[in-house]
C-alpha positions, 0 to 999 in steps of 0.5 A: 500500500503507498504511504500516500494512500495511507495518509489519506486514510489517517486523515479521514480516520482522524476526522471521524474520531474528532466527530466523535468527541464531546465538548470536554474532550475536545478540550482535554489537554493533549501529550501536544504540550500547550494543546488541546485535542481540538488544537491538534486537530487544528494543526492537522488542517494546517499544510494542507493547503499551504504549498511548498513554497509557503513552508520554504517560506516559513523556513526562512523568515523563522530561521527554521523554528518549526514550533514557533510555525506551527503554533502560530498556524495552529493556533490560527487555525483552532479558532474555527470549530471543530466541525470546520476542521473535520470538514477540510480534514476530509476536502483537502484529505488526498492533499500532496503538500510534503516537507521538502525533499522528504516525501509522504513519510514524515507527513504520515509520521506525523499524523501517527504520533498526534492520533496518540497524542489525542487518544492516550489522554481519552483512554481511547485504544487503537490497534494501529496498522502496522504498516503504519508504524513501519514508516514511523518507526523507520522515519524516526530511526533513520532520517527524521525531517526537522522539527522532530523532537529527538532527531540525531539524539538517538544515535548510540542507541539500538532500538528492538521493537519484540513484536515485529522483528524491527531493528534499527542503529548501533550501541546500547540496546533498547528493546519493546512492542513497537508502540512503545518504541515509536512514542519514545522514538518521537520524544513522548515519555508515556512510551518509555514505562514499556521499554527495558534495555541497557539504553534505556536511561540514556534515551530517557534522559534525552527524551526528558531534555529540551530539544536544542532551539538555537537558530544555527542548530535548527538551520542545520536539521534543514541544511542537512534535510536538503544535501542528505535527504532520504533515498529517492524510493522513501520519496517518490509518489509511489512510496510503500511499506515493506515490513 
């Protein structure tokens, strides 16, 4: 299945469970710091329609500090009703807007990781498709786009997801369900209580730590995106999975 048609199912699975929310879950806080559920459906809508050109934009005139974008659109964006957004999530669902140079994987990774920051606080439970988390899993490990909270701090770490067989760097071992791994791998503590190994306290300790913000190390993560990005076949169009 192509990480695009993947994506497009996400969006409109996320319109459906927003659709499904109460007025007090949607203003529970999130594992998003700073946002309500309703914020991140919020932030959901926000590329959509933006274009690349817009985002290279954002790149330059905030010295590539994604979070300041992001919570400025987003919070644009929250003003409108949930109702509003759950709509364009379903409009705008096939939309092919992508970070630059980095294809649907980091786009679909994303949607992934803030399905469980809305759905971890509600205590509402989801077997997420594996395939899925393969593209999470191997976009964190390998080359996670800028704005990603850990990044390069997982290097020296080996991670072992138990129940599929994932593996992915070198160093000290940690290990467990792929889940887990994803929402530590993404800087979410809630993921570290279900993992063990020897790397274990070293990745807790980067997880819990503020991500470097200075201008020169952001405009390197997107330095580094441009010269060195993902291979052609985690790029194109015809993206899939291959667990």
């Amino acid at each position: 299945m192509k990480v695009h048609d993947m994506l497009v199912e996400e969006r409109r699975r996320m319109a459906d469970l927003l659709d499904g929310l109460d007025a007090g879950q949607l203003a529970t806080p999130s594992l998003s710091a700073g946002w309500t559920v309703h914020d991140v459906g919020a932030h959901l809508t926000t590329y959509l329609r933006f274009g690349q050109l817009k985002i290279y934009w954002g790149i330059v005139s905030m010295a590539a500090d994604f979070d300041r974008l992001n919570r400025e659109l987003t919070a644009k964006a929250a003003r409108l009703p949930t109702s509003e957004l759950t709509a364009r999530l379903r409009r705008w669902s096939t939309s092919r807007t992508t970070i630059p140079r980095s294809g649907y994987d980091p786009v679909l990774t994303d949607i992934v990781l803030h399905d469980y920051d809305i759905r971890v606080p509600l205590g509402i439970g989801r077997d997420v498709p594996e395939d899925r988390l393969w593209v999470a899993f191997q976009h964190l490990a390998a080359k996670p786009s800028p704005g990603y909270a850990l990044g390069s701090r997982l290097a020296g770490l080996r991670l072992e997801a138990v129940d599929t067989g994932w593996a992915s760097g070198a160093g000290a071992v940690v290990r467990g369900d792929a889940e887990s791994l994803v929402l530590a791998m993404s800087g979410r503590a809630v993921g570290l209580d279900a993992l063990t190994g020897d790397g274990l306290p070293l990745l807790r300790e980067r997880v819990t730590a503020p991500p470097p913000r200075g201008t020169v190390e952001r405009l390197k993560a997107v330095v580094k995106v441009v010269v060195d990005p993902p291979p052609p076949n985690r790029r194109s169009r015809n993206a899939s999975t291959n667990p």
